[in-house]
N, C-alpha and C positions, 0 to 999 in steps of 0.2 A: 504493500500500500504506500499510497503517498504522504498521505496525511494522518495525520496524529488523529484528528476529530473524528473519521473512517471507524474505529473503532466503536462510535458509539451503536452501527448497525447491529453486531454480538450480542446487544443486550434484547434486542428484536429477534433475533435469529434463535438467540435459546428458548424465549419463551413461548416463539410460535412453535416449535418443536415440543414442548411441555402441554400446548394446547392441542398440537395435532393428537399426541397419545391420548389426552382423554376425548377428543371424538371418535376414535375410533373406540376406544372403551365403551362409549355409550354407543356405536354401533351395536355391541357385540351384545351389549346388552335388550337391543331393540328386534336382533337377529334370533336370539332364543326366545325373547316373547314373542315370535311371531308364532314358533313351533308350540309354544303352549307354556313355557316352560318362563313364567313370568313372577319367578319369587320373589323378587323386588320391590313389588308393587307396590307396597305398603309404604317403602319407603323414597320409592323413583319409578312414578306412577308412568302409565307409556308418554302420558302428555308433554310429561318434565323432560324424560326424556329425548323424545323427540326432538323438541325446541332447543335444549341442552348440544343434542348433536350436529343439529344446522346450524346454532348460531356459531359452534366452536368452529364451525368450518370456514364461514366469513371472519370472523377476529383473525385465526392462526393465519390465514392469507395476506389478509391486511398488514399483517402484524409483519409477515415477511415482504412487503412491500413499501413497506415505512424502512424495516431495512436496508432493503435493498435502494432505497433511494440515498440513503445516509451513507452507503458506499459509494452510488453512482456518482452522483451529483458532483460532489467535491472533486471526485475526479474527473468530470467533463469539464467543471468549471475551472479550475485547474487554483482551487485555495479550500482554505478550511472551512469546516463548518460556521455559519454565521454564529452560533452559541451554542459550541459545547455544550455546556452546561443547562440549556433550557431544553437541547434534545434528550438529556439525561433527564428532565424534571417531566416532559413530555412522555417519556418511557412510561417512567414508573407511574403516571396521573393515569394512564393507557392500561396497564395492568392491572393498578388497582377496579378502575371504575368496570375489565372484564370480570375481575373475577366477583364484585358483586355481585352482576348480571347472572353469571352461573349459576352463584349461591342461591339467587332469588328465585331461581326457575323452580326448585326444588323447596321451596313455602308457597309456590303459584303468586310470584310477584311477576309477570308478564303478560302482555295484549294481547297474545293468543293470533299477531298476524303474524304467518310463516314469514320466518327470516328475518323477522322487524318485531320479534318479541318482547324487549328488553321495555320495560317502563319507563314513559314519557320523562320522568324527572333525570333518567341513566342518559336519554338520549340529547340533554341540555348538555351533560356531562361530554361526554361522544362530540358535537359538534366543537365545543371550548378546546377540545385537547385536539381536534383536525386541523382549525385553526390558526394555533399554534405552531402544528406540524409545518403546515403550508407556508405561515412567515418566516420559518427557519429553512424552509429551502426556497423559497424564493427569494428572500432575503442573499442566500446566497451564490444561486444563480447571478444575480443583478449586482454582486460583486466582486462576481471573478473574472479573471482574466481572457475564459474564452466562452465563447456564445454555440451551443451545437445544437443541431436538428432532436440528434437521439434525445438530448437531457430537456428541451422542452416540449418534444412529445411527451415523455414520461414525465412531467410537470404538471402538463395539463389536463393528463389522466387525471391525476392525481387529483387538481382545483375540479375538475368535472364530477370525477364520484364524492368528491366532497358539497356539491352541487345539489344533485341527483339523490341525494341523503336526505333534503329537505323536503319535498313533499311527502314524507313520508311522516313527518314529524307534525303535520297538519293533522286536527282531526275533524272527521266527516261523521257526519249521524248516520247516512244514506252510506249502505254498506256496497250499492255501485260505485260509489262517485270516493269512497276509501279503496274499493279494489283498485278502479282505474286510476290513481295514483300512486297506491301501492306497487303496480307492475312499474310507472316509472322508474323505483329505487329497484327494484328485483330485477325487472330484464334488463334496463338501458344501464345497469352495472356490469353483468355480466357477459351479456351481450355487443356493448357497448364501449364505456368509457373502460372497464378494466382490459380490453381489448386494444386500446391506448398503452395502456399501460404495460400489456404484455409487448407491444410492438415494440416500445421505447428501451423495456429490458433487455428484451430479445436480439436488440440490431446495436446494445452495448458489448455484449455478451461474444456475439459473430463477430464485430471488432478486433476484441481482446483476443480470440481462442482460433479464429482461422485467416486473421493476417489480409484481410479483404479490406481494400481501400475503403475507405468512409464515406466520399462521394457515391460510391457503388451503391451500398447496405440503404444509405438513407435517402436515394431515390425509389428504392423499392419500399421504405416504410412509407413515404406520403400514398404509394397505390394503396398498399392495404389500411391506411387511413381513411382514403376514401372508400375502397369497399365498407370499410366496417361503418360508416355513417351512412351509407346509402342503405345496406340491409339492414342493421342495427335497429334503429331507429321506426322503421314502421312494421318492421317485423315485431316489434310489440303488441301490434295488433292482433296478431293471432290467439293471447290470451283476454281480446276484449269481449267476444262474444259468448263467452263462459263467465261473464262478470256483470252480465246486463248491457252491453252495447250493442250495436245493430248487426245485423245479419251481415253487410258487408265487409267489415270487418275480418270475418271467416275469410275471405277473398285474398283481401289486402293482404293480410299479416300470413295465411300461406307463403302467399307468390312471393312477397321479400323476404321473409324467414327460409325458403327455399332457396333466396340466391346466399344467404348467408356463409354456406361453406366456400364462395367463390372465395372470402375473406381468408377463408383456413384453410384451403389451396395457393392461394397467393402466398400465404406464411409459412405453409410447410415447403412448395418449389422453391421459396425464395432459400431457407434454413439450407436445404439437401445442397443447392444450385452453389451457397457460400461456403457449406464446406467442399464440394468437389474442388470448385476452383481456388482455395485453400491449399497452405502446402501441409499442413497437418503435423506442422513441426513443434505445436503449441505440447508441453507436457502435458495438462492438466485434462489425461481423457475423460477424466469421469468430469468435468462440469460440462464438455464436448457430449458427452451420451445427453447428460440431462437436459440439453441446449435442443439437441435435437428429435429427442423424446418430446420436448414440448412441443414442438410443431407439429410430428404426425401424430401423436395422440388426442394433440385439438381436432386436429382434421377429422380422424375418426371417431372422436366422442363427443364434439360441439357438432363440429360438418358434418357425415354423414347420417351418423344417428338421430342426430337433430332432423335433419331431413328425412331421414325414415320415418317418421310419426307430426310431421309437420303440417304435411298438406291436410286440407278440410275435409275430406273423405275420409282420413283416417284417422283423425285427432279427434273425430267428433266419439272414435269409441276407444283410443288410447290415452284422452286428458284426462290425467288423475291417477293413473293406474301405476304398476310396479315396470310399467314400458318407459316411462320419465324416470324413474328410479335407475334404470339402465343407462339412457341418454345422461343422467345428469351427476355417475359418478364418474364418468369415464371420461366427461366434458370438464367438469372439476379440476378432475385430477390431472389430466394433459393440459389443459389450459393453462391453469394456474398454480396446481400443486406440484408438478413435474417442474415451473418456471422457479417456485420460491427453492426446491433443491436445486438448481442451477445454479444459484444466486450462489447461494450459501458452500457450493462445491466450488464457485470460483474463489469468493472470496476468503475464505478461511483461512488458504493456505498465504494468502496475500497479507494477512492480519494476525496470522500465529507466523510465520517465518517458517511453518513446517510442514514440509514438501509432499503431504499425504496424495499423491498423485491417482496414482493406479494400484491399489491395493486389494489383495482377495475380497477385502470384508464390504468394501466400497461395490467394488464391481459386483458381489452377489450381492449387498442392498439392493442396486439397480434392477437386475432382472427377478429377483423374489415379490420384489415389490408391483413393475408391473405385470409380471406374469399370473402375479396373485389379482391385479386389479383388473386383469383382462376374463379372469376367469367369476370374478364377482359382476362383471356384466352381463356374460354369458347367461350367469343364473340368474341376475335380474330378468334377463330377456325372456328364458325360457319362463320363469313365473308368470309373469305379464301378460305374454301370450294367450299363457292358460286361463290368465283371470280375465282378459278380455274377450274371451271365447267361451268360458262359462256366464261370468257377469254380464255382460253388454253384450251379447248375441245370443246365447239359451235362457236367459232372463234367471239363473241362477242367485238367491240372496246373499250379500256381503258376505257372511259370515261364513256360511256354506262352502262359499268358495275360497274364503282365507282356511279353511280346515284342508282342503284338497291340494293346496298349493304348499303346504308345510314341508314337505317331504325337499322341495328347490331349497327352501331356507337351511337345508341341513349343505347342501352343497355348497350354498353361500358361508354358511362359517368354517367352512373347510376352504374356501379359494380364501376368506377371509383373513385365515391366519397365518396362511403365505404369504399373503400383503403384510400384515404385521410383522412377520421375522425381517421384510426388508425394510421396513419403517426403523424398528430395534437397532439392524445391523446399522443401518444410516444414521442411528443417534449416537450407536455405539463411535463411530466415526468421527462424530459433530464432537464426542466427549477425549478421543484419543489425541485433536487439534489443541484440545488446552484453551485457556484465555490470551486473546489478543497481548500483545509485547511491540514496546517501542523499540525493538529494538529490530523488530521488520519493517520499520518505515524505509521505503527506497526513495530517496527525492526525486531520485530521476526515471520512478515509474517503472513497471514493467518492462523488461526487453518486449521489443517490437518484432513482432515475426512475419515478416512480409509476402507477399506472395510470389513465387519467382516463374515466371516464363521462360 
C-alpha cells in the first residue's frame, strides 16, 4: 500500500467477514426449518430469522465496500485519507448501530419490509454515518492529486445508493405506494447503482492485476454504465404489477429486465477480454480468480437466471417462489460477494506486507466455496420448480407443498456446507494475513506490470 490511512479498510474487511459467518449461520438455520426441524423457535422464530439473514447480507456487503473504497480511493487519488481518524469513528458508529439492528430483530424490533427491516429510528442512524462516509471520501477525492474515471465511478455508486436509501425511509399508509418505493431502494441498489459500484471496483482491480492500460479498462466501464442505467432502471418495473401498478408494467419491466444481462455480458467479455490481453505476470492469483469469478458469476446468476424467470409469462407463476431464491443467491454472491473477496484478496497482502499469494488453503477456499454455491442453486432451482408446478399450476396448498419439497432442502444443507468450509478456509486466510503494519507502506506503489506485445 501506499498510504498509511489505507489501513483503515481492515477494520471493514474483518467485520464484514464476522457478519458474513453469521448469515450464513442463520441460513443454516432457516434450511433445517424448512425440513421440519425448527427447535429454535422459541427463541429465533422463522421471522427473526429470516430478516436477520437478509439484512446481514446487505450490511456484510456494504461493509466490504466502505472498505474497499478506503483502499481505492486514496490510491487513485494519489494522498491520504481526508481523516483518519473520522473513518475510524465512522467504522465503529457503523458497527455498532449493525449490531443493534440484529439484536432487535430477535425482540421483533423491525418493519417487517424485506430488506428494509431495521426500525425507522436505526435508519436516522444509517443515513448520519453514510454521510459521513461520503464526506470523507469525497473530501478526499477533491484533494488529491489525481482525478480518475474508475474512482469517480465508484464515488458515485457510492452518493447514488446513499440516494436511493431514502425513499425508503419515507412512510406511506397505502401499502402500494410503500411497495412502489420500497423497490426503488431494493432493485435500483442492486440492480442499479451497486452495479456502479461493482464497475468502479472491478476496472481498479483489472488495473492493478492484469497490466491493461487504463484508457482501455475505463472506456469499456462508461458502456457498461450505460447499459446498467438503460436496463436498471425500468426494469424495476417488473416488480410493479405484483405491488398494485398497472398491467403494463408487466410489459415494461420484462423487456428491460431482459436486456439487463447485456450489462453482465459487457462485464464479464470485458473481465475475460482484460485478462487475455494481460501478460499474467501479476503474482496475486487468487485476487485474479476472485476478479474474474465476479464477472461470470454475475452473468450467470444476475444475467441469465435473472432472465430465466423475468419475462411476464413466466414470472406471473415464478414471483415469490424458491425460483428467486435461486436467481438471487447466485446473483449475490457473483455480483457482489465474489467482488468484496477480490477486494480483500488484493489488498491484504498490500496492507500486511505478506505475500499470501497462491496458497492450498486460498485456492481451495475459492473452488469449495463456489462449487458449494453452484450447487445451492441447483437445489434452489430444483425446489422451485417443484413448488411452482404443484403450487401455481395443480393449485396444491402452501403448506402441502413446503412438506413435499423438504427432501431438496436436505441437498441444500449438504451443497451448503461446502460453501461454508470455503467461506472458513477464506477466513482462515483473512486471519493467517495478520493486522495491517507500516511497515508495508510502499511510497512508490505497486510495481507496474505492463502489458507486453
Amino acid at each position: 500500500m501506499k498510504y498509511k490511512s489505507q489501513k483503515v479498510a481492515y477494520y471493514f474487511f474483518a467485520f464484514s467477514m464476522i457478519l458474513l459467518l453469521l448469515q450464513v449461520t442463520y441460513g443454516f438455520i432457516m434450511a433445517f426449518a424448512h425440513m421440519g426441524y425448527d427447535g429454535l423457535h422459541e427463541w429465533i422464530p422463522f421471522n427473526a430469522a429470516t430478516a436477520t439473514h437478509k439484512n446481514l447480507l446487505v450490511v456484510w456487503i456494504i461493509s466490504g465496500f466502505m472498505g474497499a473504497a478506503y483502499f481505492i480511493i486514496p490510491d487513485e487519488a494519489e494522498t491520504e485519507l481526508w481523516s483518519e481518524a473520522l473513518a475510524k469513528l465512522q467504522f465503529w458508529s457503523w458497527a455498532i448501530v449493525g449490531v443493534i439492528a440484529v439484536a432487535g430483530f430477535h425482540f421483533g424490533w423491525f418493519e417487517g419490509r424485506k430488506f428494509l427491516e431495521i426500525p425507522r429510528p436505526l435508519d436516522y442512524l444509517v443515513a448520519l454515518n453514510v454521510v459521513l462516509f461520503l464526506v470523507i471520501i469525497l473530501m478526499t477525492l477533491l484533494k488529491g492529486k489525481r482525478q480518475t474515471t474508475t474512482a469517480w465511478v465508484l464515488t458515485m455508486g457510492l452518493v447514488f445508493a446513499a440516494l436511493l436509501y431514502l425513499p425508503g425511509m419515507v412512510y406511506f399508509e397505502n401499502l402500494a405506494v410503500d411497495s412502489f418505493f420500497r423497490w426503488w431502494v431494493v432493485h435500483l441498489w442492486v440492480e442499479g447503482v451497486w452495479e456502479l459500484i461493482m464497475g468502479g471496483i472491478l476496472a481498479y482491480l483489472l488495473i492493478r492485476l492484469t497490466g491493461v492500460d487504463r484508457e482501455v479498462i475505463e472506456k469499456w466501464l462508461y458502456v457498461i454504465v450505460g447499459l446498467t442505467f438503460l436496463s436498471g432502471i425500468l426494469g424495476t418495473g417488473h416488480h410493479y404489477y405484483y405491488t398494485g401498478g398497472p398491467k403494463y408494467w408487466l410489459l415494461i419491466g420484462g423487456i428491460f429486465s431482459a436486456m439487463e444481462p447485456l450489462a453482465f455480458l459487457g462485464m464479464t467479455a470485458f473481465a475475460v477480454q482484460m485478462y487475455r490481453k494481460g501478460n499474467k505476470r501479476h503474482p496475486n492469483k487468487l485476487a485474479l480468480y476472485w476478479t474474474l469469478n465476479t464477472a461470470i458469476l454475475s452473468f450467470l446468476g444476475a444475467g441469465l437466471l435473472g432472465l430465466a424467470h423475468t419475462l411476464p409469462q413466466v414470472n406471473l407463476y415464478t414471483h415469490g417462489t424458491l425460483v428467486t431464491a435461486m436467481h438471487g443467491h447466485l446473483a449475490f454472491w457473483g455480483a457482489y460477494g465474489s467482488l468484496v473477496f477480490a477486494v480483500i484478496a488484493y489488498a491484504m497482502p498490500l496492507m500486511t506486507g505478506r505475500k499470501i499469494y497462491d496458497n492450498f488453503i486460498g485456492n481451495l477456499a475459492f473452488w469449495t466455496a463456489n462449487i458449494g454455491m453452484l450447487g445451492m442453486t441447483a437445489a434452489f432451482a430444483a425446489a422451485g420448480v417443484a413448488q411452482v408446478s404443484l403450487e401455481r399450476l395443480a393449485g396444491y396448498e402452501f403448506m402441502e407443498v413446503a412438506k413435499v419439497i423438504e427432501p431438496h432442502f436436505f441437498v441444500l444443507i449438504i451443497a451448503a456446507t461446502v460453501f461454508t468450509t470455503g467461506i472458513l478456509l477464506f477466513m482462515w486466510n483473512f486471519l493467517l494475513y495478520g493486522a495491517p503494519s507500516d511497515e508495508a507502506i510502499q511510497p512508490e506503489g505497486e510495481p507496474v506490470f505492463q502489458v507486453t506485445t
